[in-house]
C-alpha positions as CSV (number, residue, x, y, z in Angstrom):
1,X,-21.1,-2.3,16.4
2,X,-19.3,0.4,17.8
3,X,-15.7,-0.2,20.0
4,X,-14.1,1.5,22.8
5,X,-11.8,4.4,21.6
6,X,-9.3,2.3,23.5
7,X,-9.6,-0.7,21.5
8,X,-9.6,1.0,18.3
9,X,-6.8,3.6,18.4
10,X,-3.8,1.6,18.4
11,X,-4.5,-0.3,15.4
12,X,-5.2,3.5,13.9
13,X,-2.2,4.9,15.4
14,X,0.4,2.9,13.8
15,X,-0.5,3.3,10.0
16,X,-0.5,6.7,10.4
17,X,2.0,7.3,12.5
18,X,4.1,5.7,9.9
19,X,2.4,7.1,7.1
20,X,2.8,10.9,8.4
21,X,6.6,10.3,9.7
22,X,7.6,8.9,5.8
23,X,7.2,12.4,4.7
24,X,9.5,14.0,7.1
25,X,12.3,11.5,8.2
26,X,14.2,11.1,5.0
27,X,14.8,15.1,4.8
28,X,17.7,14.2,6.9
29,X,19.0,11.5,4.5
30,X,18.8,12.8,1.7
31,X,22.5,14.3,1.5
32,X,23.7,10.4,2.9
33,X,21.6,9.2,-0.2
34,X,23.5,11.9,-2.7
35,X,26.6,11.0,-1.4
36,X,26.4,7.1,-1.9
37,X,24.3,7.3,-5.5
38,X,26.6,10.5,-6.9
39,X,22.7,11.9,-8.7
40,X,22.8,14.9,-6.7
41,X,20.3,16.6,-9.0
42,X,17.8,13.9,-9.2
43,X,17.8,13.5,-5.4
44,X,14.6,15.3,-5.0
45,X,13.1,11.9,-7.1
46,X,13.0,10.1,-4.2
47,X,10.6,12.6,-2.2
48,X,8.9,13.6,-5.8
49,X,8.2,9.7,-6.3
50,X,6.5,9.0,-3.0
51,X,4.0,11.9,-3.3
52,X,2.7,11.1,-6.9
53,X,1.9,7.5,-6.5
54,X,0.5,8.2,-2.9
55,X,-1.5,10.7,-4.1
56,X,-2.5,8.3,-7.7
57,X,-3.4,5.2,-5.4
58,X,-5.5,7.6,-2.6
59,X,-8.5,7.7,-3.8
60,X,-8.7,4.2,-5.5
61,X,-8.0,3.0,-1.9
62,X,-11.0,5.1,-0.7
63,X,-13.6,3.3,-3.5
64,X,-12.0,-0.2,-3.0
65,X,-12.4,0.2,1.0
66,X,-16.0,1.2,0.4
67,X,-16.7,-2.1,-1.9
68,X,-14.4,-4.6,-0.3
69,X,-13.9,-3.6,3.6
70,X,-12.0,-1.0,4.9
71,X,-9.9,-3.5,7.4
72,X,-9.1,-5.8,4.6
73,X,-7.5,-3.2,2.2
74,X,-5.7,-1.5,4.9
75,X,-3.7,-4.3,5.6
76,X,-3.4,-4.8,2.1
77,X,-1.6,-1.0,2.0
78,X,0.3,-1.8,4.8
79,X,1.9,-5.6,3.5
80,X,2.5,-3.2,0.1
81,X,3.9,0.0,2.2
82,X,6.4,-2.5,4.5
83,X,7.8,-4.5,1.6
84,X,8.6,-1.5,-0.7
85,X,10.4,0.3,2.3
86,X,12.2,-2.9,2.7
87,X,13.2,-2.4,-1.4
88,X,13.6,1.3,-0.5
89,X,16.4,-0.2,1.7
90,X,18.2,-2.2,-0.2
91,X,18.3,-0.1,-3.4
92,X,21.6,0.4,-5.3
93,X,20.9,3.1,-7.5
94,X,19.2,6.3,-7.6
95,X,16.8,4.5,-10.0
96,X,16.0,1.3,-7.8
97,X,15.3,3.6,-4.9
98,X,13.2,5.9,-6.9
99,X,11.3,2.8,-8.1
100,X,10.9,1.2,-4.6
101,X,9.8,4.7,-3.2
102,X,7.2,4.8,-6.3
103,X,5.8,0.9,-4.8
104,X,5.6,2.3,-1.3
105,X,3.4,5.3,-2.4
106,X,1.1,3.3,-3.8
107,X,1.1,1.4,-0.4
108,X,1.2,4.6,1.6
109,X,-1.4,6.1,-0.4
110,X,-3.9,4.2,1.6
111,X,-2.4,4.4,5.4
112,X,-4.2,7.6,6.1
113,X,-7.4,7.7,3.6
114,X,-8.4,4.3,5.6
115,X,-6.8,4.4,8.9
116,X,-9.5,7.5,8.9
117,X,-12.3,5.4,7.4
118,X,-11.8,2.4,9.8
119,X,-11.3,4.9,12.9
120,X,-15.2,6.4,11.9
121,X,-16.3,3.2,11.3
122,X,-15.9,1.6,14.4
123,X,-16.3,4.3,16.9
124,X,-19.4,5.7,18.5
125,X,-20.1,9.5,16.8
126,X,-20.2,11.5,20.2
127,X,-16.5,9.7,20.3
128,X,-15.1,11.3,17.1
129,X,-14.4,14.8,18.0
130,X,-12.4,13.4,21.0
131,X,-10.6,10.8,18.4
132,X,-9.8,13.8,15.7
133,X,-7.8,15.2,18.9
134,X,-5.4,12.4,19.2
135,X,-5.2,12.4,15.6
136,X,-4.2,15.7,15.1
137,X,-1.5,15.6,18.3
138,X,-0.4,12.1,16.6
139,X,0.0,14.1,13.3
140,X,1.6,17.2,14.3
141,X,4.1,14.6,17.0
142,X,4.7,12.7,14.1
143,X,6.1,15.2,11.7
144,X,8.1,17.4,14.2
145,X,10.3,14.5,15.2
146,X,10.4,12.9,11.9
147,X,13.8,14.7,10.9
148,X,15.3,13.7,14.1
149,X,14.7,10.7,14.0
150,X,15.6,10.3,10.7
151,X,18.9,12.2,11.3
152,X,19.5,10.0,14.0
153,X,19.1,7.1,12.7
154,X,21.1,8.2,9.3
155,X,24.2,8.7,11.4
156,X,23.8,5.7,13.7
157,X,23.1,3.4,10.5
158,X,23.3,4.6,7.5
159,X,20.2,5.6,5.2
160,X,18.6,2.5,4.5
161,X,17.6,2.2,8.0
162,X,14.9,5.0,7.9
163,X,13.1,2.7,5.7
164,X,13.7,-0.5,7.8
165,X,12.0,1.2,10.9
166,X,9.2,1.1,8.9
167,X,9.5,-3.3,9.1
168,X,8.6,-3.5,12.5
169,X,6.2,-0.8,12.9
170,X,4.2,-2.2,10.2
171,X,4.0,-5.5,11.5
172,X,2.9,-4.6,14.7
173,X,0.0,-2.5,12.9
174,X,-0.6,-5.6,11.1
175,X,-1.3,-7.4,13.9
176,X,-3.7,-5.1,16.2
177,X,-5.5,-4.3,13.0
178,X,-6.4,-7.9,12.7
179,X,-8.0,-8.1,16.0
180,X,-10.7,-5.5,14.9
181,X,-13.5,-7.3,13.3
182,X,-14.0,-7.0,9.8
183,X,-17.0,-5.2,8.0
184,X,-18.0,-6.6,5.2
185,X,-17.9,-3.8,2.2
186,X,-20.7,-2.8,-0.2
187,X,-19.7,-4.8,-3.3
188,X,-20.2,-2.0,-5.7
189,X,-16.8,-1.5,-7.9
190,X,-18.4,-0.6,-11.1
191,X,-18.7,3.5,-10.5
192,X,-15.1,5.0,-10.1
193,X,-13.8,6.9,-12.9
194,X,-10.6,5.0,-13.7
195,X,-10.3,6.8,-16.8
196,X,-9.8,10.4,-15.1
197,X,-7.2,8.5,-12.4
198,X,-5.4,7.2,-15.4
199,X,-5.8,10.3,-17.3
200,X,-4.2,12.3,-14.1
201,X,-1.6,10.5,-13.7
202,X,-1.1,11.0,-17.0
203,X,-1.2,14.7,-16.9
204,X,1.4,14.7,-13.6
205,X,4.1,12.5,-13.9
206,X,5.1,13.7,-18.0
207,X,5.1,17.3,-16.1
208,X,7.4,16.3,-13.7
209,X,9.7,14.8,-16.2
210,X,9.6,17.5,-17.8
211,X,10.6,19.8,-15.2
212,X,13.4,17.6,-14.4
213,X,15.1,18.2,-18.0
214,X,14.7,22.3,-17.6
215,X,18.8,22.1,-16.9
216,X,18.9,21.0,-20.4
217,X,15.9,21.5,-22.8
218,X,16.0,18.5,-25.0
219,X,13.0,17.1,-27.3
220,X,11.5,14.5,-24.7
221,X,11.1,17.5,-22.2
222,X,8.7,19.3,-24.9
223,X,7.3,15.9,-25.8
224,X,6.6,15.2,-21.8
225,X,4.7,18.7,-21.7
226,X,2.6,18.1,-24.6
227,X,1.4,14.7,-23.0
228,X,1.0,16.4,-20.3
229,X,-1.2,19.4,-21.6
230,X,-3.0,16.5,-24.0
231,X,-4.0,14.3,-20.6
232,X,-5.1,17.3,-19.3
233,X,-7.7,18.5,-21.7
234,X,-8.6,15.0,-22.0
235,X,-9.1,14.6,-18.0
236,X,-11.1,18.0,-18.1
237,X,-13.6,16.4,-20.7
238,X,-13.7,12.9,-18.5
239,X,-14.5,14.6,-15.2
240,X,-17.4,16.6,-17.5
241,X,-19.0,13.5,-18.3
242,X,-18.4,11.2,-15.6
243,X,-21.0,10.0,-13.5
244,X,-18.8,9.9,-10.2
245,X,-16.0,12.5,-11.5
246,X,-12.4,11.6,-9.7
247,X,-12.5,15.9,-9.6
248,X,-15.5,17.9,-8.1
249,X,-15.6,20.1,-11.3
250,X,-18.7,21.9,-10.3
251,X,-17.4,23.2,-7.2
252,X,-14.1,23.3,-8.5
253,X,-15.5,26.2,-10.9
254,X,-16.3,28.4,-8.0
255,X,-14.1,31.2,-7.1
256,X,-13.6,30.4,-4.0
257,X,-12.8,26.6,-3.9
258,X,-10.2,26.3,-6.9
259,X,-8.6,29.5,-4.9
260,X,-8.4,27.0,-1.9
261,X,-7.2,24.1,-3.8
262,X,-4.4,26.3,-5.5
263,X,-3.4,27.5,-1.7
264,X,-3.3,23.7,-0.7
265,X,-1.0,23.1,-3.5
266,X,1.3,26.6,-2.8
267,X,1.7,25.2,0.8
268,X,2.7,22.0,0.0
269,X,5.1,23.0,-2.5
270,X,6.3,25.7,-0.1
271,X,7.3,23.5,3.0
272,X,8.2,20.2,1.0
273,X,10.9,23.0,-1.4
274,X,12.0,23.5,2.1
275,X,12.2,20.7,3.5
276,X,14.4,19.1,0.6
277,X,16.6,22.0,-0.2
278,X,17.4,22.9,3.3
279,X,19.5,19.4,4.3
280,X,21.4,19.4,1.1
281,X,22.2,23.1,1.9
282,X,23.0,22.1,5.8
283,X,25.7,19.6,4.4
284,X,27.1,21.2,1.2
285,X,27.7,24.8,2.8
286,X,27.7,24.0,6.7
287,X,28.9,20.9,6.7
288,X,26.5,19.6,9.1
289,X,26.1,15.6,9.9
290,X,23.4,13.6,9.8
291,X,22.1,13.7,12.8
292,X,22.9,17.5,13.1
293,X,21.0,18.0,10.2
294,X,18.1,15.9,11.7
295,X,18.4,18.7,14.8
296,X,18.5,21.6,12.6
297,X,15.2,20.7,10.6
298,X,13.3,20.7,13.8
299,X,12.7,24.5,14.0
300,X,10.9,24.4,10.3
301,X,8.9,21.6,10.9
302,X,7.8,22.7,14.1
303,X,6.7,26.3,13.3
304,X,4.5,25.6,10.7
305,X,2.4,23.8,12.5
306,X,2.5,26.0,15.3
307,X,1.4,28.8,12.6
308,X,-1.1,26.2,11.0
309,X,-2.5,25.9,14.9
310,X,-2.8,29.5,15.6
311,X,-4.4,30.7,12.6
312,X,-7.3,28.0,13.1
313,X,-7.6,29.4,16.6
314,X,-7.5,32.8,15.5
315,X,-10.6,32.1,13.2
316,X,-12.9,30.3,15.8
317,X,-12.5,33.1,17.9
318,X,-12.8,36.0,15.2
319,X,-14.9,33.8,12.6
320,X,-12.9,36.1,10.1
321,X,-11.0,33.6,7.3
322,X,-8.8,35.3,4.3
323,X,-6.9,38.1,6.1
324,X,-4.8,35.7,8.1
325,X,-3.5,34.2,5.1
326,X,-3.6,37.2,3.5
327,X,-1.0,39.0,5.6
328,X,1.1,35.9,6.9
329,X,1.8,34.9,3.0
330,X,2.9,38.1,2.3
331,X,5.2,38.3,5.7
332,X,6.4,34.3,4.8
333,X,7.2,35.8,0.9
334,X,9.1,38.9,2.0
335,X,10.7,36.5,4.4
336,X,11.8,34.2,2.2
337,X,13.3,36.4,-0.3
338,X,15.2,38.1,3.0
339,X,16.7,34.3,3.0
340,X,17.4,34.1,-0.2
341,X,19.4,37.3,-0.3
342,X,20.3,37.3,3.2
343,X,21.6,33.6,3.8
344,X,25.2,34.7,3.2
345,X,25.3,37.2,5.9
346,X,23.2,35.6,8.3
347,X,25.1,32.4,8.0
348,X,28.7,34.6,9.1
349,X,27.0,35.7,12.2
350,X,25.2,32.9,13.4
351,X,26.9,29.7,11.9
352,X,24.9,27.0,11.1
353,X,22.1,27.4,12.8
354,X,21.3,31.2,10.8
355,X,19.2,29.6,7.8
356,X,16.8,27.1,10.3
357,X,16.0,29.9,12.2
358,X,15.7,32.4,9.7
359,X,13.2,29.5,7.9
360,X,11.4,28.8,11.5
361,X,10.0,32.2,11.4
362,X,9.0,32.0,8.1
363,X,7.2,28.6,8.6
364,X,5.3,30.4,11.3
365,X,3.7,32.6,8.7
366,X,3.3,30.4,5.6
367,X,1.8,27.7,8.1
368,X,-1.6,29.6,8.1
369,X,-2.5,29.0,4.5
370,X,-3.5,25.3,4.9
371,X,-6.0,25.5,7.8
372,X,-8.0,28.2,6.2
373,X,-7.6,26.2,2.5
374,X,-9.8,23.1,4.3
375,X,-11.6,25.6,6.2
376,X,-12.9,27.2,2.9
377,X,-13.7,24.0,1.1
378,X,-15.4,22.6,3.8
379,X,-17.4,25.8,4.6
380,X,-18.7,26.2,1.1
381,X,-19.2,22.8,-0.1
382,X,-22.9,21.3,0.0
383,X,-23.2,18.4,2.9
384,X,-23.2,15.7,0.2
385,X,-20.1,16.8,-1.1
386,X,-17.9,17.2,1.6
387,X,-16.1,14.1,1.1
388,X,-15.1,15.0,-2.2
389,X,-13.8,18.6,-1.5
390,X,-12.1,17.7,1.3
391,X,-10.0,15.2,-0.8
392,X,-9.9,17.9,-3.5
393,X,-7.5,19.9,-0.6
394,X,-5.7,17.0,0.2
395,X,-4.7,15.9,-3.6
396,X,-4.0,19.8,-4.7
397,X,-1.3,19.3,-1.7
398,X,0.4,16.4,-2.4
399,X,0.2,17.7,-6.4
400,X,1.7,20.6,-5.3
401,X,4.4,19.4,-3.1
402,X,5.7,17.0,-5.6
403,X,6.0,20.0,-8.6
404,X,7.4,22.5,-6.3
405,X,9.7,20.6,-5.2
406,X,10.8,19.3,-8.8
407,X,11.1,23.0,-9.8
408,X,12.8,24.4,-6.9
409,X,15.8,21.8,-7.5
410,X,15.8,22.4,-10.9
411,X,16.3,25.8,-10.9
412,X,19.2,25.3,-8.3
413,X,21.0,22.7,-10.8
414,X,20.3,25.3,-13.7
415,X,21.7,28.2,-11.7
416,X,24.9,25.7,-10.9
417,X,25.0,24.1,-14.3
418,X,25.9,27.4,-16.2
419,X,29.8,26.5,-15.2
420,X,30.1,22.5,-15.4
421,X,33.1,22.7,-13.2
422,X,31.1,24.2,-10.1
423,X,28.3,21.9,-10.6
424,X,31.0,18.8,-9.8
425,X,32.5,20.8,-7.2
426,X,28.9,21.2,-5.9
427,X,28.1,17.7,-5.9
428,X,32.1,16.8,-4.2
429,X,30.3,19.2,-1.2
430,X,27.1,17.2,-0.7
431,X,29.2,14.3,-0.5
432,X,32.0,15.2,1.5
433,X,31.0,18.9,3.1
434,X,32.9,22.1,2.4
435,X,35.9,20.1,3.1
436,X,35.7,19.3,-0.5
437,X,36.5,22.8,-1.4
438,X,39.7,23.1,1.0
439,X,42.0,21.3,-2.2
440,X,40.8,24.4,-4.8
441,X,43.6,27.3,-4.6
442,X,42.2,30.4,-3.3
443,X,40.3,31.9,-6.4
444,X,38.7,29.3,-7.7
445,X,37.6,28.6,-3.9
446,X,35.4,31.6,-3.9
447,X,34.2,31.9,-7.4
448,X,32.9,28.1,-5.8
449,X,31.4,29.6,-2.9
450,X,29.5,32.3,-4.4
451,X,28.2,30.1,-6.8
452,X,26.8,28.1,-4.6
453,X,25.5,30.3,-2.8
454,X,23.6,32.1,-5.9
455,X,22.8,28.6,-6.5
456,X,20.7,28.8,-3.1
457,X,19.8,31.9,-3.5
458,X,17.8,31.2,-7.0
459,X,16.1,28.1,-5.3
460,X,14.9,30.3,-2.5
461,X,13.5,33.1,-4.6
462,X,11.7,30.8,-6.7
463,X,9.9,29.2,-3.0
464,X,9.3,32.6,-2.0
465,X,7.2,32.6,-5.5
466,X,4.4,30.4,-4.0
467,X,4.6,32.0,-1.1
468,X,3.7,35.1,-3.5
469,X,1.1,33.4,-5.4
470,X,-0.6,32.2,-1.7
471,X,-0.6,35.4,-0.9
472,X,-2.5,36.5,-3.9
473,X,-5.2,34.3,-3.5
474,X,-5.6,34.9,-0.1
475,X,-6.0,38.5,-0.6
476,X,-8.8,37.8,-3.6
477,X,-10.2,35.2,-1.9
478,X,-14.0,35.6,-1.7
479,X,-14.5,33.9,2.2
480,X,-13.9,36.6,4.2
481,X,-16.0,35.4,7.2
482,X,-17.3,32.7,8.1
């Protein structure tokens, strides 16, 4: 029976409004949560966390809402999403919160996967192009103002409030989504490959341990990449012999696709890099408040969806696909390595606000990698697998995100932890701002500063890497028109 797009879309809205904003509104705290816990380096854990169990539990909510109802296991991710942000919230470690955040992945792993499945589900097809619309504006709303938001909240009441927001919110969800009717699911739970999921996460979360450690190489970081490299040769032979492989391994194997996958996975560990490194940088070197640093992030998120909008524009009209990514990777590389070794300069002539905007027109270029990553998968897969290599994007992004950003904050602890006196220092400024720098006589003031600032400066060169590596498999990439 299908329902009025009126009907269904607030019980949609909600889940995904939530599940989209979780991603952007604790940028802004991040610095707050640094400051209370004292892990400075392992900060980047809490956003890391989130996007490895979300992406682990994704799919598994996708096969359980095909066998038991879509309705009834959204609710279920949306019980398990509320009470871990109301864990996130009360966490008083580093390690608590990192083990909340990991709950409430598994829980967000399934807001948009079935918010998406119920929305197609209970609306009329001539309806869904018009329904994708208000997705897409809710989407695009939702992670602009995130960092705001966040920001604003931060500085009104402290950290754990960005994860209390997400109490009533979810209730309310709860609630409309109940007064859909419930479709009963098809009862078949035997087919998913649990062994590949297992053997995935297997293969990701040792790796991102490992990366952790690079500051200081110690025996568990070479045993985490072995389990790692070991889970992944296993996983490879899994998907091979599976009957409904977790990985499309035979489009995978095409040129063209794993090139798109690996572009989904450069962008998100391009803007997520960004998106972490740029608060702490706001409050250690600017000096920037909460809710200033909420403010400041708005230019970033903004662009690259802006970028993301006019590239897919600009191949409906010219129906040409790889020379937009092509060129705006290579202007997004070239500009970030002008912020990495321009961030100084900039920063003495227009204050603050010199390294968002210098990053706003960057985002505007690396943004049109993503749209053209789905547009090639989707393009080139056969009808009956569309399902598959759309999720195949989605996954390589989240995958991506959560290792980028693990290695764009390690190198900037390795670049600081070469003098163990600059790293506390460091670590005084995310707490406290550059104030904390005002007590150090005069020399060791600006061996601090600079640094920091190389500190920075390695972190952004190694972003601008992906940025290079997008650009390379947009220029070989063997779509060139649709």
């Amino acid at each position: 029976m299908n329902l009025p797009l009126r009907r269904v879309f607030p019980p949609i809205l909600l889940p995904t409004f939530v599940a989209v904003v979780d991603g952007t509104i604790i940028t802004a705290a991040l610095p707050a949560m640094a400051s209370e816990f004292g892990d400075v380096e392992r900060v980047s854990w809490v956003v890391a966390s989130y996007l490895v169990a979300s992406t682990v539990a994704a799919p598994v909510y996708g096969r359980l809402g095909d066998a038991l109802g879509r309705r009834r296991m959204l609710l279920l991710a949306l019980a398990l999403f509320v009470t871990a942000s109301v864990l996130c919230a009360l966490a008083h470690s580093l390690l608590t919160l990192v083990g909340a955040r990991i709950l409430q992945g598994f829980g967000g792993g399934g807001l948009m996967v079935l918010s998406q499945a119920v929305l197609a589900e209970n609306v009329a097809r001539h309806q869904l192009g018009r329904a994708q619309g208000f997705m897409a504006a809710v989407i695009v709303a939702s992670s602009t103002f995130g960092p705001v938001v966040g920001g604003a909240l931060t500085q009104a009441f402290g950290w754990p409030s960005v994860f209390l927001v997400n109490l009533p919110l979810g209730l309310l969800a709860m609630v409309l989504l109940v007064r859909l009717p419930g479709r009963e699911g098809s009862g078949e739970r035997g087919k998913f490959d649990w062994p590949g999921l297992f053997l995935f996460a297997g293969s990701v979360v040792p790796l991102l341990l490992a990366l952790e450690q690079l500051q200081r190489i110690e025996p568990t970081t070479l045993l985490g990449i072995g389990v790692s490299l070991v889970c992944l040769v296993l996983l490879g032979r899994q998907e091979r012999r599976a009957a409904q492989p977790l990985f499309p391994l035979d489009l995978l194997r095409r040129p063209a696709m794993w090139r798109a996958n690996a572009m989904a996975a450069c962008s998100g560990a391009l803007l997520v890099s960004e998106a972490t490194i740029l608060p702490i940088h706001l409050r250690a070197v600017d000096g920037a408040s909460a809710g200033e640093i909420g403010l400041m992030m708005l230019p970033l998120t903004a662009t690259v969806g802006v970028g993301s909008l006019i590239t897919g524009r600009l191949v409906s009209r010219t129906g040409r696909v790889a020379i937009f990514p092509a060129v705006g990777q290579t202007a997004a590389a070239l500009g970030l390595l002008l912020v990495a070794f321009g961030m100084g300069p900039v920063g003495a002539v227009l204050g603050p606000w010199g390294l968002p905007a210098m990053l706003a027109v960057v985002a505007v270029f690396q943004g049109s990698a993503m749209p053209v990553a789905q547009i090639t998968m989707q393009s080139q897969s056969p009808p009956a697998m569309l399902g598959a290599a759309s999720a195949s994007v989605q996954l390589s992004r989240s995958v991506g995100s959560a290792i980028g950003v693990t290695i764009a904050m390690a190198v900037l602890f390795v670049a600081l932890g070469r003098n163990a006196a600059i790293a506390d220092v460091f670590a005084d400024a995310v707490r406290h701002g550059p104030a904390a720098l005002a007590s150090l006589p005069e020399a060791s003031r600006a061996s601090a500063v600079t640094h920091i600032q190389g500190g920075f400066s390695a972190a952004f060169s190694t972003i601008a890497l992906f940025a290079i590596a997008n650009a390379v498999l947009a220029w070989t990439l063997p779509v060139r028109r649709l």
